[in-house]
N, C-alpha and C positions, 0 to 999 in steps of 0.2 A: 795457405789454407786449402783445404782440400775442394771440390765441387759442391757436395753436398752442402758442406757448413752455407759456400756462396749463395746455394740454392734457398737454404732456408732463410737465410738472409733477405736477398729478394724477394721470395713469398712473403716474409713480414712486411717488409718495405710497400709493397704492392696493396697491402693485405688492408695496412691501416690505412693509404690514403684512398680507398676503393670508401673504407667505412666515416672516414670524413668529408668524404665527397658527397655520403647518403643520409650521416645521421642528423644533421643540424636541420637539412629539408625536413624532415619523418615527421607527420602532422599527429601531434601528441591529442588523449584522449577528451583533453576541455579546451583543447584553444580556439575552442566556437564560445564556449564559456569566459573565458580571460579574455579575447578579444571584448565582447558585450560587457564586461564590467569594465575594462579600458574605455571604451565609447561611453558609457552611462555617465562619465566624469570622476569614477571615484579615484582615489590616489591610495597609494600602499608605501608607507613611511618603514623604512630599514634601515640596518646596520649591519655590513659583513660579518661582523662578527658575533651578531647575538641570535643565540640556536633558537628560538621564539621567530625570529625571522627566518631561519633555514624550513625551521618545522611550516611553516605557512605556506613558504613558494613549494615544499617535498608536498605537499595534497592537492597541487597543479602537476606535480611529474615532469615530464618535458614541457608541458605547457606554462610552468612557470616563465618563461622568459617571456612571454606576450601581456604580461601582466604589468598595470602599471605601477611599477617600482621607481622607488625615489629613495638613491641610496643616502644615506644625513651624515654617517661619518665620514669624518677628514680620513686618506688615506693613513694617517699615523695610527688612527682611530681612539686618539685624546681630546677629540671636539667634532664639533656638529656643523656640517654645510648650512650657509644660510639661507638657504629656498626652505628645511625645516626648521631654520629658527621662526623665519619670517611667517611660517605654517604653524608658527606656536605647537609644535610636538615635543613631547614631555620623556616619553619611551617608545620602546617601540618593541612588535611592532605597531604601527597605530593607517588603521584605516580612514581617511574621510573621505565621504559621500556626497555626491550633490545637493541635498535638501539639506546638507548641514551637520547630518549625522556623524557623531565620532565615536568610532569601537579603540578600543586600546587591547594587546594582548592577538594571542591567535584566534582568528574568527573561522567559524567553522564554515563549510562552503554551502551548507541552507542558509544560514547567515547573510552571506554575503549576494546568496539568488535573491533574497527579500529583500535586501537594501537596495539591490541595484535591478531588479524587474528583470533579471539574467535567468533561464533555463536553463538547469542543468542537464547535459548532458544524459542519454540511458547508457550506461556502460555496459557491454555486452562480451 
């Protein structure tokens, strides 16, 4: 192979682990938001596989991952972990709350400021 091809080889090489070294740090625009609903106690019941759950953690952005999630399906994804059996959850996704509250379905994130005394964010 010639230099070049090498080169641009190496600049890939370089390129991606420069942007994995920086992206997972990057403090997304609500993780002062998903933190504070994390702490308030609530819980966020999912499944890899159901878009209802994808749709939920996509309106956290990066900040999905600070979020308290509790994935329920077995990795086959033919049955249910039982921390949500034992949570009595029916579908998902399904939010509970400290005082007891339970939403089923995507909740919207005023939704979830009022259940849980969380500030959103001013996005700017």
């Amino acid at each position: 192979m010639n230099k070049a091809l090498w080169f641009l080889i190496a600049l890939l090489i370089v390129g991606g682990v420069v942007w994995l070294i920086k992206t997972p740090g990057k403090v997304g625009k609500l993780d002062t938001f998903a933190v504070c609903i994390k702490e308030s106690g609530a819980k966020f019941y999912g499944a890899f596989w159901c878009p209802h759950c994808q749709n939920q953690k996509a309106l956290f952005g990066s900040s999905a991952r600070l979020l308290p999630y509790i994935e329920c399906s077995t990795p086959d994804g033919k049955g249910q972990m039982p921390i949500c059996e034992q949570a009595e959850v029916e579908g998902y996704p399904t939010w509970k709350f400290s005082d007891g509250t339970v939403k089923s379905g995507e909740v919207l994130l005023e939704m979830l400021a009022e259940l849980t005394n969380c500030p959103i964010p001013t996005q700017e």
